[in-house]
C-alpha positions as CSV (number, residue, x, y, z in Angstrom):
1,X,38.5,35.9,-28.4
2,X,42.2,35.5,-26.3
3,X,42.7,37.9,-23.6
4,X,45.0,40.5,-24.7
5,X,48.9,39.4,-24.1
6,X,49.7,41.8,-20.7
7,X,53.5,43.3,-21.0
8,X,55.9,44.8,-18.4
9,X,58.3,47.0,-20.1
10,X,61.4,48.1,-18.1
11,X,64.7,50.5,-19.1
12,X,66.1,53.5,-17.7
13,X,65.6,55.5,-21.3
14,X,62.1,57.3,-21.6
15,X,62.8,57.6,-25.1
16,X,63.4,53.8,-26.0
17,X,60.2,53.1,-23.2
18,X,57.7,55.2,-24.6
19,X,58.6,54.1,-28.3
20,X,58.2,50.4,-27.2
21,X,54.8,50.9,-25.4
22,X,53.3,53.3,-27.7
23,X,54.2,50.3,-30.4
24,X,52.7,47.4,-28.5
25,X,49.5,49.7,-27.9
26,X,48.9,49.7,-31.1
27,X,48.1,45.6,-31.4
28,X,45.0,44.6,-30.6
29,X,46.1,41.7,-28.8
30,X,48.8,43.4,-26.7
31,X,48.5,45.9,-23.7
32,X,51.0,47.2,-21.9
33,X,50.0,46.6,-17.8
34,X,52.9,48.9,-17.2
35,X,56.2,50.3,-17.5
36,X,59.2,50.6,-15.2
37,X,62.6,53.1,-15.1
38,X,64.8,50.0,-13.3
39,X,65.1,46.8,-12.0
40,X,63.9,47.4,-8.7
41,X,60.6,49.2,-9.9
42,X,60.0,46.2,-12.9
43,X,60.3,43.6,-10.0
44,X,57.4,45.2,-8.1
45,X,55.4,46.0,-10.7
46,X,55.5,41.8,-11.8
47,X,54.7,41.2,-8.5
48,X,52.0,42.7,-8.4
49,X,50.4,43.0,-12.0
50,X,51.7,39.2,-12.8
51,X,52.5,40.4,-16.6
52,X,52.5,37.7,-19.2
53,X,55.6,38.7,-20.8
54,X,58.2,41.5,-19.6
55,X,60.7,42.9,-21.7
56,X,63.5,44.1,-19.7
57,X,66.8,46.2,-20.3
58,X,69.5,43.8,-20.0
59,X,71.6,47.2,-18.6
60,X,69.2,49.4,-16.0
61,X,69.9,51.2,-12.4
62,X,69.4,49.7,-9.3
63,X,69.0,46.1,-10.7
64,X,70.5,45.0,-14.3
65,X,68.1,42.8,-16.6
66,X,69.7,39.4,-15.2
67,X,69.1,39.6,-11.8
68,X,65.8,41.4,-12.8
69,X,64.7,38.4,-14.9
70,X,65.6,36.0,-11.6
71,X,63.3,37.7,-9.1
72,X,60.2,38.1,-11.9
73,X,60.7,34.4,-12.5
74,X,60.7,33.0,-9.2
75,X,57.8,36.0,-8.5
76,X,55.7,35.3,-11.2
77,X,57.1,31.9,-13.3
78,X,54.7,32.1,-15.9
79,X,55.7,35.3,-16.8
80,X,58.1,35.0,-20.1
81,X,61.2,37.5,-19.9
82,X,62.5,39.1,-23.0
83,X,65.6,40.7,-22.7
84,X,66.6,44.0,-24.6
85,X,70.0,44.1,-25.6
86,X,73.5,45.3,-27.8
87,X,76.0,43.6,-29.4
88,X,78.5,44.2,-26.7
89,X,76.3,42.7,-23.9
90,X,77.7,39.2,-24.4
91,X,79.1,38.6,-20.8
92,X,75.3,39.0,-19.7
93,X,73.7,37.0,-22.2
94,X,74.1,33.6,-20.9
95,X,73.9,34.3,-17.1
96,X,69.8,35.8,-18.9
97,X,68.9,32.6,-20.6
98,X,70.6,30.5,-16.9
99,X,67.9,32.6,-15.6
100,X,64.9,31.6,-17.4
101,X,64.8,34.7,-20.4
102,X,62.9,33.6,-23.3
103,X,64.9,35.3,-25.7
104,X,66.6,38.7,-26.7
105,X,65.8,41.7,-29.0
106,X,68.5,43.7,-30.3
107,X,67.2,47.6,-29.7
108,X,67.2,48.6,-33.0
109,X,65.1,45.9,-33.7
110,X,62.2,46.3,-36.6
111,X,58.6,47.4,-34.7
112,X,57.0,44.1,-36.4
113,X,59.7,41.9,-34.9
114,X,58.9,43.3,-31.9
115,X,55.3,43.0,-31.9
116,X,55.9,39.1,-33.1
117,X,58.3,38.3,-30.5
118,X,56.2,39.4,-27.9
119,X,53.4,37.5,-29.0
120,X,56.2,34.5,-29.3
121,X,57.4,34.6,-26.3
122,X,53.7,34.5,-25.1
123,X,53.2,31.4,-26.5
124,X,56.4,29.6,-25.3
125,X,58.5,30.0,-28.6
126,X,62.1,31.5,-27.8
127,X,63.1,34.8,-29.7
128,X,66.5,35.0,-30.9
129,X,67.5,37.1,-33.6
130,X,70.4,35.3,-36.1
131,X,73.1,37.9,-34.8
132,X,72.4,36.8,-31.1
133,X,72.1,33.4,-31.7
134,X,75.6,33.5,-33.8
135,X,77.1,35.0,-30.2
136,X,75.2,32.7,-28.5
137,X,76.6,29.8,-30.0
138,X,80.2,30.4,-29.7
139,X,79.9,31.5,-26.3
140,X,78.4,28.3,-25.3
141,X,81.3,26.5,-27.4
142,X,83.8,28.3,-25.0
143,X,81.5,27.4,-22.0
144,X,81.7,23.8,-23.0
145,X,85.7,23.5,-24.2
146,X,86.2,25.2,-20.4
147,X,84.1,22.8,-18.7
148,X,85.5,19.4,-20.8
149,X,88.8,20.8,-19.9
150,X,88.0,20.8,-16.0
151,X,86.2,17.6,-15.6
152,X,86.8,13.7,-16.0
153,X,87.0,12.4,-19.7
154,X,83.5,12.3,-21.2
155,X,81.1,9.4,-21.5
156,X,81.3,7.6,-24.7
157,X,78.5,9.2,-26.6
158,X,79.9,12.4,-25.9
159,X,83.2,11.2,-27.5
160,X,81.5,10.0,-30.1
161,X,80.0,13.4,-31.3
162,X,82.4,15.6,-33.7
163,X,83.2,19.1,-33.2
164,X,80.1,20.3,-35.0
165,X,78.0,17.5,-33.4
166,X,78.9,18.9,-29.8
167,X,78.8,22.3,-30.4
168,X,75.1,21.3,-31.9
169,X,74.7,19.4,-28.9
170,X,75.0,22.4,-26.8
171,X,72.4,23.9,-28.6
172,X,69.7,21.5,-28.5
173,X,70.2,20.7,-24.3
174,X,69.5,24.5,-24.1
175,X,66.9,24.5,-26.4
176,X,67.7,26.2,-29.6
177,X,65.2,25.0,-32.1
178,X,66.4,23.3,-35.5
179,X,65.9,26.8,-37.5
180,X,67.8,28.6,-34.7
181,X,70.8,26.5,-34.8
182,X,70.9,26.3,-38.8
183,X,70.9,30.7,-38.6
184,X,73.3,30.6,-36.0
185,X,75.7,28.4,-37.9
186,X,75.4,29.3,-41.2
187,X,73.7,25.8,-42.1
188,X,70.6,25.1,-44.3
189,X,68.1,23.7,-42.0
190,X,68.3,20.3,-44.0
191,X,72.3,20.4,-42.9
192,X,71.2,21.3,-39.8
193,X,69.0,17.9,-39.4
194,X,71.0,15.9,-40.4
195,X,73.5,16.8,-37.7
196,X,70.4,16.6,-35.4
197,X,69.7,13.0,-36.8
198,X,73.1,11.3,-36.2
199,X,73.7,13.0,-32.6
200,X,70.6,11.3,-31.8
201,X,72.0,8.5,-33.4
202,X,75.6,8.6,-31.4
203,X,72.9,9.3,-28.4
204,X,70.7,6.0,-28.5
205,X,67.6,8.2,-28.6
206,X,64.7,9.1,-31.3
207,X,63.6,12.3,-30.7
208,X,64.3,15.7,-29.3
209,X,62.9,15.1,-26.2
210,X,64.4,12.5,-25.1
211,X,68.0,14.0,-26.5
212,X,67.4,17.0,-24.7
213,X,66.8,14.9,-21.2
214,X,70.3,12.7,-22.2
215,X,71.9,15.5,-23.0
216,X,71.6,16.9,-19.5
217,X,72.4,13.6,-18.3
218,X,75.4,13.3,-19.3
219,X,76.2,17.2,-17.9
220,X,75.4,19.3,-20.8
């Protein structure tokens, strides 16, 4: 039998705390190796009871959920970092996923969505819920329109891609997966890859791997 998945829960509301631990307790698979009222406290805790996944208010005292998820990554790298967090959080959520978070849970978020993206996250898969990933996507659209404005013209297979083909692009090098990227944009996951198919295509490669790597090679 697996040892039981060992979670660090952290935000400054008892309320929201004690609802989220008294529903992990209740899998057989999970246990909760403890709980924390801020930043500072959840980044001691990791320290020293090396959780296998924390999930950590994006918004808490002392230390918010990004910095938070920096120090428990460089602390304790296995560790897998979900973030909790509302719709008008956007400003934090890609500074999180810079930081190594493995996803995001909105707070109203069903129990058994909960439970499964703990046990997810656990198992390297990243947790994004379509309304996040929609927000997600557009705000690395406007990351990448800032950036080709400030730099040097791109390299050819960059000018090759269309609009939706880069703002796919974008997704993959920060690894959306195929299903994430169809919810995100409103695609069927067939549309989806075949966008996937000809960037790789316009890239010179043959799988996602290796479009990922020449992705961030040519600086996305």
């Amino acid at each position: 039998m697996n040892k039981a998945i060992r979670v660090l829960l952290a935000d400054d509301q008892p309320v929201i705390r004690d609802g989220l631990r008294m529903v992990l307790e209740a899998e057989p698979d999970i246990t909760v190796a403890g709980t924390a009222q801020n930043g500072e406290e959840a980044v001691d805790l990791a320290r020293y009871m090396r959780p296998d996944v924390a999930v950590l208010d994006i918004r808490m005292p002392r230390m918010d959920g990004v910095e938070c998820t920096r120090r428990i990554k460089e602390l304790v790298p296995d560790c897998k970092v979900l973030i909790l967090t509302t719709f008008d959080d956007d400003i934090y959520l890609l500074d999180a996923l810079a930081n190594g978070a493995s996803g995001y849970l909105l707070k109203d978020i069903e129990m058994e969505d909960l439970v499964e993206a703990v046990r997810d996250a656990m198992y390297g898969k990243m947790a994004l819920p379509p309304a996040i990933a929609g927000k997600l996507s557009r705000s690395l659209a406007k990351v990448a329109e800032t950036i080709k404005q400030q730099r040097p013209p791109d390299p050819p297979e960059l000018q090759a891609l269309s609009v939706r083909e880069r703002e796919i692009a974008v997704m993959l090098a920060q690894g959306f997966t195929t299903r994430q990227i169809a919810s995100a944009l409103f695609l069927s996951e067939g549309t989806s890859r075949n966008y996937i198919s000809a960037i790789y295509a316009k890239l010179g490669v043959y799988d996602r791997a290796k479009a990922i790597l020449r992705l961030k090679e040519l600086g996305l």
